[in-house]
C-alpha positions in Angstrom: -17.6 64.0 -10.7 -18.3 60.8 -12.6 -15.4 59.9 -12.8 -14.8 60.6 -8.9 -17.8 58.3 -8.4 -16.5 55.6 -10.3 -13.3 55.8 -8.2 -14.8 55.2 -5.2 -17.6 52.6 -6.3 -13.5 50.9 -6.7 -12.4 51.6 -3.7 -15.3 50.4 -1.9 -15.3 47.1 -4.5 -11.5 46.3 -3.3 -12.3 46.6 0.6 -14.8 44.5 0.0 -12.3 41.9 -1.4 -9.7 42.9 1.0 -11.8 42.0 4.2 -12.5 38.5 2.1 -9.5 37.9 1.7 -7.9 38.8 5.6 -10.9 36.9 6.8 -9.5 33.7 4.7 -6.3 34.1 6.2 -7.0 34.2 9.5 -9.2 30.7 8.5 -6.2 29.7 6.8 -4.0 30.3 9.7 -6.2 28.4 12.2 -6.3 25.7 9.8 -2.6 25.3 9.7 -2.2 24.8 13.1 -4.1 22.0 13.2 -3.1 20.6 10.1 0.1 20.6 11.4 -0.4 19.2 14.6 -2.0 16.0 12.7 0.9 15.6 10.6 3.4 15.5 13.3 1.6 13.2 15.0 0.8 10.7 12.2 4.8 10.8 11.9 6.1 8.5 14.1 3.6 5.9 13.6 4.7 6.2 9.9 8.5 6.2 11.1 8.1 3.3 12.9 6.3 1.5 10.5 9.4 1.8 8.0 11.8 0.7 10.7 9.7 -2.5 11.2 9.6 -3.0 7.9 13.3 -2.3 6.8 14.2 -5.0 9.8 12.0 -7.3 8.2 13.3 -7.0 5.1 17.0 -7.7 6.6 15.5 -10.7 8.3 15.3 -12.9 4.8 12.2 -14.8 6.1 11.1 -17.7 3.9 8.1 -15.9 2.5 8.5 -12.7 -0.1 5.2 -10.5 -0.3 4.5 -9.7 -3.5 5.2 -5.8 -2.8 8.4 -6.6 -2.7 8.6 -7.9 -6.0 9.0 -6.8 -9.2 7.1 -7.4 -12.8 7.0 -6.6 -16.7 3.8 -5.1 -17.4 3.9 -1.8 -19.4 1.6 -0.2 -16.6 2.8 2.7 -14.2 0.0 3.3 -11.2 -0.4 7.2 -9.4 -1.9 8.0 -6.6 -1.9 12.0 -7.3 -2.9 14.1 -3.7 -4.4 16.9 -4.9 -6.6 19.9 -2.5 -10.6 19.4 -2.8 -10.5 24.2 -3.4 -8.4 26.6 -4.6 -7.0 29.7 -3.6 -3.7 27.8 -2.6 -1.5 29.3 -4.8 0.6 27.1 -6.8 0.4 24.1 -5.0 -1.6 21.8 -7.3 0.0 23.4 -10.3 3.5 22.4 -8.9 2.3 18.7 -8.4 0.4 18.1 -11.2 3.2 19.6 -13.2 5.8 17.1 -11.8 3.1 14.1 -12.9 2.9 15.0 -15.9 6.4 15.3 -16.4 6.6 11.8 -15.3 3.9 10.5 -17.3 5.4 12.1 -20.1 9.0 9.9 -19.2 6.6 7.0 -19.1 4.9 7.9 -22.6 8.4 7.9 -24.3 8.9 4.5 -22.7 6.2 3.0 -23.8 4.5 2.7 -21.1 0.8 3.7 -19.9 -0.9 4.9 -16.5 -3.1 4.1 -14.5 -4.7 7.4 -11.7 -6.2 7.2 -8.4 -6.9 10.9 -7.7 -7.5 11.6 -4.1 -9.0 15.6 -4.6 -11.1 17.5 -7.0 -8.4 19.4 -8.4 -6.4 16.3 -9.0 -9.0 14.6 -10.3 -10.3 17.3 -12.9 -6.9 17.7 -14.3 -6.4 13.8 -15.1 -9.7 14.0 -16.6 -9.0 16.9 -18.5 -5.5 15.4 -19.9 -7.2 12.1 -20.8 -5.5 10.1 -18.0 -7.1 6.9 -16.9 -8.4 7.9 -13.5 -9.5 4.1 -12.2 -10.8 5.6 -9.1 -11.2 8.7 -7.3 -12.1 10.5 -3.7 -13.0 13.7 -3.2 -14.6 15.7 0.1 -12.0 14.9 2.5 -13.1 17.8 4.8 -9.9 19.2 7.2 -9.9 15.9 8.7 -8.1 12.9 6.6 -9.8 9.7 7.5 -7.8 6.3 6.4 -11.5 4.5 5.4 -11.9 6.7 2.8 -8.9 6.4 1.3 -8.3 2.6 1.8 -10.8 1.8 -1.0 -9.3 3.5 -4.1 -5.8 3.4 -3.1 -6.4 -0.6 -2.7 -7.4 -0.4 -6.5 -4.0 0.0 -7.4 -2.3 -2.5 -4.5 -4.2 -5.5 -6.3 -4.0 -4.6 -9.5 -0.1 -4.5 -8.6 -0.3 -7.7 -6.7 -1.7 -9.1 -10.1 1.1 -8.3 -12.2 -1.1 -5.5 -14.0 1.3 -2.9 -12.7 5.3 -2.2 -12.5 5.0 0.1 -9.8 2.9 2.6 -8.1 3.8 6.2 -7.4 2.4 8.6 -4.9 2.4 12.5 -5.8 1.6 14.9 -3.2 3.2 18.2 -1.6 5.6 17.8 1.5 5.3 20.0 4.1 9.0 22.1 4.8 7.7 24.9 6.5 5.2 27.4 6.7 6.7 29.2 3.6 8.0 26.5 1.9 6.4 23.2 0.1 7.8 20.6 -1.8 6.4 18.7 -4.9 7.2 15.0 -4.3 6.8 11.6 -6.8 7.7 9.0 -4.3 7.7 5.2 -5.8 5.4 3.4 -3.4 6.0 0.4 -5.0 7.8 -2.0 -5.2 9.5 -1.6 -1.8 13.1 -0.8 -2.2 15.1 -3.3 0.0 18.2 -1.2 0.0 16.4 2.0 1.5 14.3 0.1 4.1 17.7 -1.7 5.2 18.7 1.8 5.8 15.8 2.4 7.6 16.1 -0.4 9.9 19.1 1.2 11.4 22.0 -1.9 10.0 21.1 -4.2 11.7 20.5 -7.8 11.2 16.8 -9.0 13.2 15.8 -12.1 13.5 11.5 -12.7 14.3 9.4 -15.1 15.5 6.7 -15.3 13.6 2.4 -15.7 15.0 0.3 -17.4 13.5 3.0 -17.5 10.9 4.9 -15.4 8.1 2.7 -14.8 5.5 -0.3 -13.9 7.6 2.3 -11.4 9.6 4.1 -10.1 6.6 1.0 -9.4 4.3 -0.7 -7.4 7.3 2.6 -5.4 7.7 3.0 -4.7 4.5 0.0 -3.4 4.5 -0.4 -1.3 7.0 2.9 0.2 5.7 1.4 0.7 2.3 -1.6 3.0 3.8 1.1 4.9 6.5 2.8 5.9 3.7 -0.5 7.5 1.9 -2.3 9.0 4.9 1.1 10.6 5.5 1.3 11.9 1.7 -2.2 13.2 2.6 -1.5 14.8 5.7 1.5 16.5 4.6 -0.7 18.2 2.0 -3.5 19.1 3.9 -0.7 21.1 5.6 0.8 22.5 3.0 -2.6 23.6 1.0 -3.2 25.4 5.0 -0.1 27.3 4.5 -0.1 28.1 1.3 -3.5 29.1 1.3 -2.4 31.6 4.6 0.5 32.9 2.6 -2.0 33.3 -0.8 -4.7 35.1 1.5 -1.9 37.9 2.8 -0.4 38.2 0.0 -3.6 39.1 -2.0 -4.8 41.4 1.2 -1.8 43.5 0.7 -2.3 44.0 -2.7 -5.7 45.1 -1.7 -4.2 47.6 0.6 -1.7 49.0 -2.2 -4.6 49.3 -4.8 -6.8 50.6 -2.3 -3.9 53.5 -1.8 -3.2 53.8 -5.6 -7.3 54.2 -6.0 -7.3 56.8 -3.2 -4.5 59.0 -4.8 -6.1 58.9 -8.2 -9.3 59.9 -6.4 -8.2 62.7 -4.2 -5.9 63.8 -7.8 -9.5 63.9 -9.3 -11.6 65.4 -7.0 -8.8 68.2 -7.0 -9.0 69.0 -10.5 -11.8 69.2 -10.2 -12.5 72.1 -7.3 -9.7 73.6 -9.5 -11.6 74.0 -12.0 -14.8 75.1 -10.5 -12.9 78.0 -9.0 -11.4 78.9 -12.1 -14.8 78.8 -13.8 -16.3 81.3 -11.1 -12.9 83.5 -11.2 -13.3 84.0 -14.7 -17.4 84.3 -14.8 -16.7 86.9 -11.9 -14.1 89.0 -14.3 -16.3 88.5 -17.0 -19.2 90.4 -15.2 
Protein backbone atom coordinates (compact mmCIF):
# COMPACT_ATOMS: atom_id res chain seq x y z
CA UNK A 1 0.00 0.00 0.00
CA UNK A 2 2.75 2.46 -0.73
CA UNK A 3 1.37 3.65 -3.26
CA UNK A 4 -2.06 4.08 -1.38
CA UNK A 5 0.03 6.00 1.21
CA UNK A 6 1.40 8.27 -1.11
CA UNK A 7 -2.09 9.04 -2.35
CA UNK A 8 -3.32 10.21 0.62
CA UNK A 9 -0.10 12.01 1.95
CA UNK A 10 -1.74 14.06 -1.54
CA UNK A 11 -4.83 14.37 -0.61
CA UNK A 12 -4.15 15.54 2.75
CA UNK A 13 -1.27 18.08 0.92
CA UNK A 14 -4.23 19.61 -1.35
CA UNK A 15 -6.74 20.27 1.67
CA UNK A 16 -4.24 21.78 3.11
CA UNK A 17 -3.88 24.24 0.17
CA UNK A 18 -7.57 24.26 -0.43
CA UNK A 19 -8.45 25.67 3.15
CA UNK A 20 -5.49 28.35 2.25
CA UNK A 21 -6.81 29.22 -0.45
CA UNK A 22 -10.93 29.57 0.74
CA UNK A 23 -9.53 31.35 3.78
CA UNK A 24 -7.94 34.03 1.18
CA UNK A 25 -11.05 34.38 -0.48
CA UNK A 26 -13.16 35.12 2.12
CA UNK A 27 -10.10 37.87 3.05
CA UNK A 28 -10.33 38.84 -0.38
CA UNK A 29 -13.94 39.29 -0.37
CA UNK A 30 -13.98 41.39 2.82
CA UNK A 31 -11.42 43.40 1.24
CA UNK A 32 -13.40 44.21 -1.69
CA UNK A 33 -16.01 45.61 -0.03
CA UNK A 34 -14.27 48.06 1.41
CA UNK A 35 -12.06 48.73 -1.33
CA UNK A 36 -14.92 49.48 -3.12
CA UNK A 37 -16.68 51.60 -0.92
CA UNK A 38 -13.42 53.95 -0.92
CA UNK A 39 -13.38 54.22 -4.53
CA UNK A 40 -16.94 55.26 -4.91
CA UNK A 41 -16.51 57.73 -2.49
CA UNK A 42 -13.21 59.28 -3.76
CA UNK A 43 -15.41 59.58 -7.10
CA UNK A 44 -17.18 62.56 -6.87
CA UNK A 45 -14.57 64.63 -5.44
CA UNK A 46 -12.54 63.50 -8.44
CA UNK A 47 -15.64 64.33 -10.76
CA UNK A 48 -16.00 67.45 -9.56
CA UNK A 49 -12.66 68.37 -9.65
CA UNK A 50 -12.68 67.86 -13.62
CA UNK A 51 -15.85 69.88 -13.92
CA UNK A 52 -14.05 72.83 -12.16
CA UNK A 53 -11.34 72.40 -14.12
CA UNK A 54 -12.98 71.94 -17.65
CA UNK A 55 -15.03 75.40 -16.73
CA UNK A 56 -11.82 76.93 -16.05
CA UNK A 57 -10.33 76.00 -18.97
CA UNK A 58 -13.50 77.54 -21.02
CA UNK A 59 -13.04 80.64 -19.02
CA UNK A 60 -9.63 81.83 -21.04
CA UNK A 61 -8.21 83.61 -17.90
CA UNK A 62 -5.16 85.69 -18.53
CA UNK A 63 -2.77 83.26 -16.95
CA UNK A 64 -1.99 79.50 -18.63
CA UNK A 65 -0.50 77.00 -16.01
CA UNK A 66 2.16 75.29 -17.38
CA UNK A 67 0.09 71.80 -17.24
CA UNK A 68 -1.65 73.06 -19.78
CA UNK A 69 1.04 73.44 -22.03
CA UNK A 70 2.98 71.62 -24.24
CA UNK A 71 6.96 71.03 -24.95
CA UNK A 72 9.72 69.27 -27.13
CA UNK A 73 11.72 67.28 -24.94
CA UNK A 74 12.28 63.58 -26.05
CA UNK A 75 11.03 62.47 -22.46
CA UNK A 76 7.71 60.45 -21.79
CA UNK A 77 6.93 60.31 -17.73
CA UNK A 78 4.75 56.93 -16.08
CA UNK A 79 3.34 56.67 -13.16
CA UNK A 80 2.75 52.71 -13.33
CA UNK A 81 0.03 51.44 -10.24
CA UNK A 82 0.97 48.27 -9.64
CA UNK A 83 -0.31 45.76 -6.31
CA UNK A 84 2.43 45.62 -3.28
CA UNK A 85 1.46 40.95 -3.46
CA UNK A 86 0.46 38.56 -5.74
CA UNK A 87 -1.98 36.03 -6.01
CA UNK A 88 -4.21 38.59 -8.19
CA UNK A 89 -4.28 36.85 -11.21
CA UNK A 90 -3.38 38.63 -14.21
CA UNK A 91 -3.78 41.98 -13.16
CA UNK A 92 -0.24 43.41 -13.03
CA UNK A 93 0.66 41.29 -16.08
CA UNK A 94 -2.15 43.02 -17.99
CA UNK A 95 -0.85 46.58 -17.00
CA UNK A 96 2.61 46.17 -17.16
CA UNK A 97 1.99 44.57 -20.53
CA UNK A 98 0.07 47.63 -21.87
CA UNK A 99 3.35 49.87 -20.54
CA UNK A 100 5.54 48.25 -22.20
CA UNK A 101 3.70 48.28 -25.30
CA UNK A 102 3.75 51.97 -25.00
CA UNK A 103 7.26 52.31 -24.07
CA UNK A 104 8.00 50.27 -26.95
CA UNK A 105 5.77 53.03 -29.35
CA UNK A 106 7.94 55.55 -27.46
CA UNK A 107 11.41 53.60 -28.22
CA UNK A 108 10.50 53.63 -32.05
CA UNK A 109 9.99 57.27 -31.71
CA UNK A 110 12.86 58.12 -30.33
CA UNK A 111 11.89 58.86 -27.27
CA UNK A 112 12.91 57.75 -23.55
CA UNK A 113 11.02 57.25 -20.12
CA UNK A 114 11.09 58.28 -17.16
CA UNK A 115 9.00 55.62 -14.05
CA UNK A 116 7.40 56.44 -10.88
CA UNK A 117 6.32 53.05 -9.70
CA UNK A 118 3.73 53.15 -6.96
CA UNK A 119 3.86 49.06 -5.87
CA UNK A 120 6.37 46.33 -5.57
CA UNK A 121 5.37 44.53 -8.41
CA UNK A 122 5.47 47.61 -10.58
CA UNK A 123 8.50 48.54 -9.41
CA UNK A 124 10.47 45.13 -9.72
CA UNK A 125 9.38 44.77 -13.27
CA UNK A 126 10.72 48.38 -14.36
CA UNK A 127 13.81 47.40 -12.63
CA UNK A 128 14.00 44.18 -14.24
CA UNK A 129 13.37 45.75 -17.96
CA UNK A 130 16.02 48.51 -17.25
CA UNK A 131 13.45 51.30 -17.03
CA UNK A 132 14.48 54.50 -15.34
CA UNK A 133 12.44 54.21 -12.21
CA UNK A 134 13.16 58.03 -10.69
CA UNK A 135 11.13 57.20 -7.76
CA UNK A 136 9.16 54.66 -6.18
CA UNK A 137 6.50 53.77 -3.09
CA UNK A 138 5.76 50.67 -1.94
CA UNK A 139 3.62 49.45 1.44
CA UNK A 140 0.53 51.11 0.72
CA UNK A 141 -1.40 48.84 3.18
CA UNK A 142 -5.46 48.50 2.18
CA UNK A 143 -5.65 52.05 2.96
CA UNK A 144 -4.29 54.56 0.08
CA UNK A 145 -3.06 57.67 1.75
CA UNK A 146 -2.49 60.88 -0.64
CA UNK A 147 0.93 61.96 1.56
CA UNK A 148 2.61 59.06 0.42
CA UNK A 149 1.94 59.35 -2.89
CA UNK A 150 2.26 63.24 -3.29
CA UNK A 151 6.15 62.94 -3.08
CA UNK A 152 7.15 60.72 -5.99
CA UNK A 153 4.31 61.51 -8.23
CA UNK A 154 5.46 65.34 -7.71
CA UNK A 155 8.88 64.06 -9.19
CA UNK A 156 7.44 63.93 -12.40
CA UNK A 157 4.93 67.27 -12.12
CA UNK A 158 8.23 69.40 -11.86
CA UNK A 159 10.34 67.80 -13.96
CA UNK A 160 7.27 68.38 -16.45
CA UNK A 161 6.85 71.94 -15.33
CA UNK A 162 10.60 72.25 -16.38
CA UNK A 163 10.34 71.28 -19.86
CA UNK A 164 12.22 67.85 -19.07
CA UNK A 165 9.06 65.97 -19.93
CA UNK A 166 6.31 65.92 -22.99
CA UNK A 167 3.84 64.38 -20.95
CA UNK A 168 3.09 62.10 -18.19
CA UNK A 169 1.06 58.98 -18.25
CA UNK A 170 -0.73 57.14 -15.51
CA UNK A 171 -1.07 53.19 -15.86
CA UNK A 172 -3.25 51.47 -13.41
CA UNK A 173 -6.33 48.89 -13.62
CA UNK A 174 -9.96 50.36 -13.62
CA UNK A 175 -12.40 48.85 -11.67
CA UNK A 176 -15.70 47.52 -14.10
CA UNK A 177 -16.95 45.13 -11.87
CA UNK A 178 -16.38 42.43 -9.62
CA UNK A 179 -15.40 40.08 -12.58
CA UNK A 180 -14.21 42.45 -14.82
CA UNK A 181 -10.92 44.97 -14.87
CA UNK A 182 -9.56 47.13 -17.20
CA UNK A 183 -5.92 47.98 -18.05
CA UNK A 184 -5.79 51.70 -18.60
CA UNK A 185 -2.77 54.29 -19.95
CA UNK A 186 -4.43 57.56 -19.31
CA UNK A 187 -2.26 60.79 -20.44
CA UNK A 188 -2.20 62.86 -17.27
CA UNK A 189 -0.43 65.44 -18.87
CA UNK A 190 -0.72 67.95 -20.53
CA UNK A 191 -4.37 68.61 -19.84
CA UNK A 192 -6.45 68.18 -22.86
CA UNK A 193 -8.56 71.36 -23.26
CA UNK A 194 -11.07 69.78 -25.65
CA UNK A 195 -11.96 66.83 -23.09
CA UNK A 196 -12.16 69.11 -19.92
CA UNK A 197 -14.49 71.53 -22.10
CA UNK A 198 -16.57 68.48 -22.34
CA UNK A 199 -16.37 68.03 -18.90
CA UNK A 200 -17.44 71.31 -17.91
CA UNK A 201 -20.84 70.50 -19.30
CA UNK A 202 -20.64 73.51 -22.58
CA UNK A 203 -20.75 76.07 -20.98
CA UNK A 204 -18.98 79.22 -21.01
CA UNK A 205 -17.92 80.50 -16.96
CA UNK A 206 -16.70 83.35 -16.12
CA UNK A 207 -14.56 83.65 -12.26
CA UNK A 208 -13.52 85.91 -10.03
CA UNK A 209 -10.45 85.32 -9.02
CA UNK A 210 -8.88 85.48 -4.85
CA UNK A 211 -5.99 86.49 -4.13
CA UNK A 212 -5.64 86.31 -7.88
CA UNK A 213 -5.27 83.75 -10.96
CA UNK A 214 -2.08 82.28 -10.72
CA UNK A 215 -2.15 81.53 -7.09
CA UNK A 216 -5.94 80.03 -7.69
CA UNK A 217 -5.13 78.23 -10.88
CA UNK A 218 -1.77 76.56 -9.82
CA UNK A 219 -3.57 75.20 -6.55
CA UNK A 220 -6.42 73.82 -8.82
CA UNK A 221 -4.44 72.38 -11.02
CA UNK A 222 -2.96 70.68 -8.62
CA UNK A 223 -5.20 69.26 -6.59
CA UNK A 224 -6.60 67.99 -9.94
CA UNK A 225 -3.30 66.37 -10.81
CA UNK A 226 -3.29 64.19 -7.31
CA UNK A 227 -7.47 63.43 -7.80
CA UNK A 228 -6.72 61.95 -10.76
CA UNK A 229 -3.83 59.58 -9.13
CA UNK A 230 -5.40 58.70 -5.77
CA UNK A 231 -8.34 57.73 -8.02
CA UNK A 232 -5.92 55.50 -10.46
CA UNK A 233 -4.90 54.05 -7.09
CA UNK A 234 -8.09 53.44 -5.60
CA UNK A 235 -9.54 51.83 -8.54
CA UNK A 236 -6.70 49.29 -8.33
CA UNK A 237 -6.74 48.61 -4.89
CA UNK A 238 -10.20 47.46 -5.96
CA UNK A 239 -9.64 45.59 -8.67
CA UNK A 240 -6.38 43.63 -7.10
CA UNK A 241 -9.48 42.83 -4.11
CA UNK A 242 -11.53 41.29 -6.80
CA UNK A 243 -9.37 39.67 -8.69
CA UNK A 244 -7.59 38.33 -5.90
CA UNK A 245 -11.43 36.89 -4.60
CA UNK A 246 -12.02 35.50 -8.10
CA UNK A 247 -8.03 33.96 -8.12
CA UNK A 248 -8.74 32.45 -4.50
CA UNK A 249 -12.14 30.50 -5.81
CA UNK A 250 -11.00 29.63 -8.62
CA UNK A 251 -7.86 27.90 -7.29
CA UNK A 252 -10.20 26.38 -4.18
CA UNK A 253 -12.19 24.53 -6.78
CA UNK A 254 -9.51 23.13 -8.50
CA UNK A 255 -8.49 21.96 -5.09
CA UNK A 256 -11.83 20.36 -4.75
CA UNK A 257 -11.68 18.61 -8.33
CA UNK A 258 -8.00 17.26 -7.55
CA UNK A 259 -9.02 16.36 -4.23
CA UNK A 260 -11.85 14.06 -6.10
CA UNK A 261 -9.50 12.92 -8.91
CA UNK A 262 -6.90 11.95 -5.85
CA UNK A 263 -9.74 10.16 -4.03
CA UNK A 264 -10.82 7.96 -7.10
CA UNK A 265 -7.29 6.99 -7.87
CA UNK A 266 -7.04 6.10 -4.21
CA UNK A 267 -10.10 4.15 -3.64
CA UNK A 268 -9.14 2.43 -7.56
CA UNK A 269 -5.86 1.50 -5.64
CA UNK A 270 -6.77 0.37 -2.46
CA UNK A 271 -9.18 -1.93 -4.47
CA UNK A 272 -6.60 -3.61 -6.44
CA UNK A 273 -5.30 -4.06 -4.00
CA UNK A 274 -7.86 -6.19 -1.57
CA UNK A 275 -8.33 -7.84 -5.03
CA UNK A 276 -5.36 -9.17 -4.99
CA UNK A 277 -4.95 -10.22 -1.52
CA UNK A 278 -7.94 -12.37 -1.93
CA UNK A 279 -6.75 -13.82 -4.94
CA UNK A 280 -3.43 -14.62 -3.30
CA UNK A 281 -5.29 -16.52 -0.32
CA UNK A 282 -7.95 -18.23 -2.95
CA UNK A 283 -5.12 -19.61 -4.72
CA UNK A 284 -2.72 -20.50 -1.50
CA UNK A 285 -6.04 -22.14 -0.14
CA UNK A 286 -6.36 -24.38 -3.54
CA UNK A 287 -2.83 -24.94 -3.47
CA UNK A 288 -3.08 -26.64 0.06
Amino acid sequence: MAAGKEIRGKIKSVENTKKITKAMEMVAASKMRKAQERMRAARPYAEKVRQITGNLSRANPEYTHPFMLTNDAKVAGFVVVTTDKGLCGGLNTNVLRAVTSQLKDLQAQGQTAEVVAIGNKGLAFMNRIGAKVVSSVTGLGDTPHLDKLIGPVKTLLDAYTEGRVNAVYVCYTKFINTMKQESVVEKLLPLNTGELQENAGGRDWDYIYEPDAPAVIDELLLRYVEAQVYQAVAENMASEQSARMVAMKAATDNAGSVISELKLVYNKTRQAAITKELSEIVAGAAAV
